[in-house]
N, C-alpha and C positions, 0 to 999 in steps of 0.2 A: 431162183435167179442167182447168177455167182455173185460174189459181192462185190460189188461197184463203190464209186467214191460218195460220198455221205449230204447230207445236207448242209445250207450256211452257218457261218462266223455273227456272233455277236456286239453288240453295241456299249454306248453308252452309260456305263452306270448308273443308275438311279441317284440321285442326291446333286447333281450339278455341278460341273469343274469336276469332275474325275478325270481320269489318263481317256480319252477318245479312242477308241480298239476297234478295232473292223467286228462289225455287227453281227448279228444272226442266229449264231448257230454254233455249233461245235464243226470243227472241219478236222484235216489233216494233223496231225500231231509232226510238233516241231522236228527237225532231222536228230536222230538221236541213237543209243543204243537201244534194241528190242527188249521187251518188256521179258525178266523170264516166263516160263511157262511153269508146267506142274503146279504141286502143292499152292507155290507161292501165290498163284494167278488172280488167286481172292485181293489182293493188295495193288492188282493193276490199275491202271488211271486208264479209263475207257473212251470211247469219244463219241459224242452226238453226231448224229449222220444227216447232215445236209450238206449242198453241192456249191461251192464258192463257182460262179461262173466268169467273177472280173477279178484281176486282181487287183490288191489292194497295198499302199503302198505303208511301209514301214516305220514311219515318222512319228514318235509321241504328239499328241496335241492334246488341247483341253477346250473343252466347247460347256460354257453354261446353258444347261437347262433346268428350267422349275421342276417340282413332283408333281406327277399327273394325278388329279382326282376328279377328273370330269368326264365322264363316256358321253360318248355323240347323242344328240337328243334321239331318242325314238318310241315307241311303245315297246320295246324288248321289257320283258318280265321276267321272273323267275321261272314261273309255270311256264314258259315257252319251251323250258331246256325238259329233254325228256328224261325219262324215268330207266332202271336198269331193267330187263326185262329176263324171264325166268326162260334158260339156256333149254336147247333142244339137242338131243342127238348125242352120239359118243363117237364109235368108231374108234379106229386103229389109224396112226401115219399110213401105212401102207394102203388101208384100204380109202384113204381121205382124198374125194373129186376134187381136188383144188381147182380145175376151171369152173362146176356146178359155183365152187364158193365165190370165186370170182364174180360172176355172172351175177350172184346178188348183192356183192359190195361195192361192186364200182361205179354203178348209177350215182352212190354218194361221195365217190374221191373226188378231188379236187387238187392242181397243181396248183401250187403258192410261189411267187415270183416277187421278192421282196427288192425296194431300191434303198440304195444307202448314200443319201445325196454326197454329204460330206468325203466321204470317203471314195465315189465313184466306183460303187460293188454292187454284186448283184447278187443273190442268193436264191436257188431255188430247193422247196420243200414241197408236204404233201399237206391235204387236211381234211379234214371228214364235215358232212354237211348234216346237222342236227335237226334244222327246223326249214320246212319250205319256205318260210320268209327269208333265209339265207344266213342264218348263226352256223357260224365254221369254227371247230374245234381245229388248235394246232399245236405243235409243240412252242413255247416263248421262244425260244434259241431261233425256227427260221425267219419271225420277223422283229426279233429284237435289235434296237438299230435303225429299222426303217423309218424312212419316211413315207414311201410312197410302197403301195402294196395290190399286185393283179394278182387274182383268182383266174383259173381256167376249169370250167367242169370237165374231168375226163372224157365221158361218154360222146357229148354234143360239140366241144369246142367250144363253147360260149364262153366271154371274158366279164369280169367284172371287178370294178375299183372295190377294195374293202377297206372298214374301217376300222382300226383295233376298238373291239368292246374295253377288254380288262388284258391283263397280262400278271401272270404270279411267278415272277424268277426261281422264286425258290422250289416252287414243286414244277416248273418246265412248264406249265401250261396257259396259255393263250384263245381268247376267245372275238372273233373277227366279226362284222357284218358285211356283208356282199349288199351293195348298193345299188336300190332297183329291184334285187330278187323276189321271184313268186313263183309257188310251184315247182320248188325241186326237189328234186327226189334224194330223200333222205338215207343215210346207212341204218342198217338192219343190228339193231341193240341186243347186245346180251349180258348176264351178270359176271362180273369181275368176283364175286363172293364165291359163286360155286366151280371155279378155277379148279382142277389138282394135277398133281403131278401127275404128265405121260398125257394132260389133255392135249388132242391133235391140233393143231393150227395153222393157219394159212397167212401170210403175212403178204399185204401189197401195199405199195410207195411207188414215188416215182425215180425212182435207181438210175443215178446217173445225171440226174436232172434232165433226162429227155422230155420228156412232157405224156399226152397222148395215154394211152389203155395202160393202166400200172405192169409191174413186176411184180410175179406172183410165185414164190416160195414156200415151200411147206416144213413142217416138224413137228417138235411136240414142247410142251413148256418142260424143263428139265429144274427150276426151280422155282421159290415163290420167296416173297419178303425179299429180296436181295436189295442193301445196300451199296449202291456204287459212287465212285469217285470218277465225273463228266467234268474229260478236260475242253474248252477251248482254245484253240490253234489262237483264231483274231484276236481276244484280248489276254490271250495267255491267264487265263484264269480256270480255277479247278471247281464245279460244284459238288455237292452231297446230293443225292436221288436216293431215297427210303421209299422200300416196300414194293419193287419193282419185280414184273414177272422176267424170268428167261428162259430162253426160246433157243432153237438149236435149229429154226429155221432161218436162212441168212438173210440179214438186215444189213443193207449198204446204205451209203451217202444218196440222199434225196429221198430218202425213205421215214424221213422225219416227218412225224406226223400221220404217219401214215396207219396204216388200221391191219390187227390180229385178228384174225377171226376164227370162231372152231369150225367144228364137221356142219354145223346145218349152215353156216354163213352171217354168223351172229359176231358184231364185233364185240371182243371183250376185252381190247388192250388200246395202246396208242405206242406205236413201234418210235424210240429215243435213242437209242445209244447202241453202241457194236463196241466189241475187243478189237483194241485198234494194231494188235498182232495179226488180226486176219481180215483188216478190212485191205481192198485189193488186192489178195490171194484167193488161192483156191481151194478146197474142202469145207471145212467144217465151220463154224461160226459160232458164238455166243450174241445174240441179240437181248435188250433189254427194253419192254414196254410198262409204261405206265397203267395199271390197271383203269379200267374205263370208268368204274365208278368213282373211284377221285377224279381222275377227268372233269365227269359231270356234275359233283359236286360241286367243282370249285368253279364252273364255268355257270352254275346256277346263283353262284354270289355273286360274279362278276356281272350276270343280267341283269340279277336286281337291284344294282347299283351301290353291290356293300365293300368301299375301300376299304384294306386292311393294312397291318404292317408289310402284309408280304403282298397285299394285290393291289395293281396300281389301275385307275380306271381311265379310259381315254390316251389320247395322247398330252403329252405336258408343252408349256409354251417355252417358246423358243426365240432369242436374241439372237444367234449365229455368232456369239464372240468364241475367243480364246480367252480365258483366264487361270490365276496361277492355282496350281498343288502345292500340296508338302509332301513333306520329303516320303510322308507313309500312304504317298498317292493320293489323300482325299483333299477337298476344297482350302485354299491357304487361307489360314485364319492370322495372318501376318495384317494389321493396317499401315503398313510403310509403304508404299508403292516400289520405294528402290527394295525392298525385302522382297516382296514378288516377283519385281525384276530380278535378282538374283536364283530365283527359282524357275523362271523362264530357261535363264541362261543354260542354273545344272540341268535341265532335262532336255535342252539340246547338246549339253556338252554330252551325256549319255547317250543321246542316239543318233550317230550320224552328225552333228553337226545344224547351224541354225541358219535361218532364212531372215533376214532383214526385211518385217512388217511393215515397216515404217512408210508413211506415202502409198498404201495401196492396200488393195483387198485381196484378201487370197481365193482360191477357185474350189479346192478341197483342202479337206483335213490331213493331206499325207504329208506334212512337214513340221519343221520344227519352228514356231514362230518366236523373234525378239524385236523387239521394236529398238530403234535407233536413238530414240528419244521420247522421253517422260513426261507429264503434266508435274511441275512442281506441288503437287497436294502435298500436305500432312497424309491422310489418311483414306481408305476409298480402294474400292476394285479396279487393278492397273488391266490395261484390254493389252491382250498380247498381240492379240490379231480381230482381224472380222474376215469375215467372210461372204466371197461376193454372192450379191441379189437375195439377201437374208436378210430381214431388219433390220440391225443393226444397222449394215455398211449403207440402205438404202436413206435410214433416216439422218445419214449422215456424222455417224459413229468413226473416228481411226485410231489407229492400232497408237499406242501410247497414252491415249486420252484416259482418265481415273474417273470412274463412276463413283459421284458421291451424294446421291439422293435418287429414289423413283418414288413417284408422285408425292415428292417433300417425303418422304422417309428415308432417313439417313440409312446411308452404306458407307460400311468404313473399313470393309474386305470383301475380299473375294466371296467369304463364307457368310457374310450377310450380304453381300446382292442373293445370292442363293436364296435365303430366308426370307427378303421382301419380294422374292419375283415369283417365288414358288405360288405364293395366294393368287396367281391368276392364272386364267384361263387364255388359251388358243384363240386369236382374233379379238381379246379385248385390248384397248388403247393405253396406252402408258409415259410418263412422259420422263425423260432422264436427265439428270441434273452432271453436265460432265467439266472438267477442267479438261483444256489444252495442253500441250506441250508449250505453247507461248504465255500460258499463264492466264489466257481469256475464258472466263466459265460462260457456256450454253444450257439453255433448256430445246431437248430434242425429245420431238416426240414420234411415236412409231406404235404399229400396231405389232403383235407378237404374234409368230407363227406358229404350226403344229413343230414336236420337236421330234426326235427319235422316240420309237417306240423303247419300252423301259423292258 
């Protein structure tokens, strides 16, 4: 397949009150000079390949959410997640059936269509189907961000809501459930350990974000262990990927997620990243997939329900405010209210310009929120905004008002609401102790939604 545009933009940071970034995925790399080539190429910033479908608007915001530790109730196990299995076949590129390979991996692709309320985006990715009950491997990048998440099985068209099991930012990998599923037809395993240089491979995604029978590419892996630097476009952020295979079969946008296979049609990678010098151009390519046995490793913790520093379980609960940062982008640990206001301010004075919160709720995350006027508090989390039909604004939450206790436990910033809101869970009830701008303190109470995927 030549290479096409890549898969979605990424979300929300972990930790609550971070900068708000269009979610996902790694996408286009910002307008810039080209990377050089040659020698130097080892030093290039690569980019994750998923397909931004809406766009997304340019405004810093900051949305509290808790850390997620809670996956969706289910009998998911560990032993659900399968085993590496011992690879067949060799072969040559030249002499390698890439439709035969086809033929046996696409019964388990899957087109991934992730929503990103806040932001009003859309992102489309790919993702492999592990277990007939419906565990779907993906890359974290196409449904990081999301809130709401459809599956489509390639072969049959059949749709289905998924739920994120787990999600690991730092090694890219994400672990989904398809809600309702039974009896589907799983991809065909093979081991990531007996990989070597010159092994043939076939590479299918959904390229372009069309949807429907993948794109199907062939090569050979040209290296192993490769450390790369995965930029993201939506929050302009850079990651680390160790240990990565590459591939010299081309891997475009929408192809995240998506699945390597060798000469018998055994997946042994999870297709992540492209050289963003050749992604929509034409010849040659640098692809980079994640070996499948990490993959499944980490997707085996994720089932059985073991949170980590770096795996976050479920999705995390959600308020729908805006609250302030500092200046080094994480949660403001400022308890002055007008201190936070002043950090509302700079991060509209940096981008674009601010939106006046005050008196209403906003619809999305693409602006720059200040309220017009403050709850006289001493101390306490100032709400910059809310935002409409989310929690907060419904239980009667507005933009100015200082949050200074949930369920009697004091908050006295931004960076401890974080701290008392993080211990709970999606759908449990909570009740918030706020000052006015008029100076009248409320007790509101609200139940807490699912937040962005982490």
């Amino acid at each position: 397949m030549p290479p096409l545009p890549g898969e979605l933009p990424g979300g929300v940071p972990p930790g609550g009150g971070a900068q708000w970034a269009p979610p996902g995925g790694y996408g286009q790399l910002p307008p810039g000079p080209p990377p050089s080539r040659g020698p130097a190429s080892r030093a290039l910033v690569y980019i994750v390949v998923a397909v931004l479908a809406a766009a997304v608007g340019a405004g810093a915001v900051f949305a509290l959410r808790g850390a997620a530790g809670h996956a969706p109730g289910s009998s998911t196990a560990s032993q659900d997640i399968p085993q590496p299995k011992t690879n067949h076949g060799g072969g040559t590129t030249a002499g390698i059936n890439a439709s035969a390979v086809a033929r046996r991996v696409q019964p388990g692709l899957v087109d991934i269509t992730s929503y990103v309320h806040l932001q009003q985006a859309v992102f489309e990715g790919t993702g492999m189907v592990l277990t007939p009950g419906g565990l779907v491997v993906t890359n974290n990048h196409v449904i990081k961000g999301s809130t709401r998440i459809k599956v489509t099985l390639v072969t049959t068209g059949r749709q289905y809501a998924a739920q994120v099991v787990g999600t690991d930012n730092s090694q890219d990998v994400a672990l989904l459930r398809l809600v309702g599923a039974s009896g589907l037809k799983t991809i065909p395993l093979g081991n990531s350990a007996a990989v070597r240089l010159g092994t043939p491979v076939v590479a299918l995604g959904n390229a372009g974000g069309t949807g429907g029978l993948p794109t199907v590419t062939s090569g050979t892996i040209t290296n192993l262990n490769r450390t790369i630097h995965a930029s993201d476009a939506g929050s302009r952020s850079t990651e680390t990927l160790h240990n990565m295979f590459q591939t010299n079969a081309p891997i475009g946008e929408g192809d995240s997620g998506g699945a390597l296979a060798n000469a018998a049609g055994q997946v042994i990678a999870m297709n992540t990243a492209a050289n963003s010098q050749n992604i929509g151009a034409s010849g040659t390519s640098e692809g980079f997939s994640i070996p499948i046995d990490r993959a499944l490793s980490i997707t085996r913790l994720m089932a059985a329900g073991h949170a980590s520093s770096t795996i976050q379980l479920g999705q995390p609960p959600f308020l729908g405010i805006a609250i302030a940062t500092s200046g080094n982008g994480g949660t403001s640990t400022a308890t002055s209210p007008r201190t936070q206001l002043r950090q509302f301010q700079a991060i509209a004075q940096g981008n674009f310009g601010a939106v006046n919160s005050s008196g209403q709720c906003l619809p999305n995350a693409n602006s720059n929120p200040v309220p017009n006027a403050i709850a006289p508090a001493r101390s306490g989390a100032l709400i910059g905004a809310v935002f409409c039909n989310e929690p907060a604004a419904t239980a009667g939450v507005r933009a100015g008002d200082v949050i200074t206790a949930v369920n009697g436990h004091a908050v006295t910033s931004a960076a401890s609401l974080h701290s008392v809101i993080m211990v709970y869970r999606p759908g449990e009830s909570v009740t918030l102790t706020v000052v006015e701008p008029s100076g009248q303190q409320q007790s509101l109470s609200l139940k807490l939604g699912p937040g962005p995927a982490a």
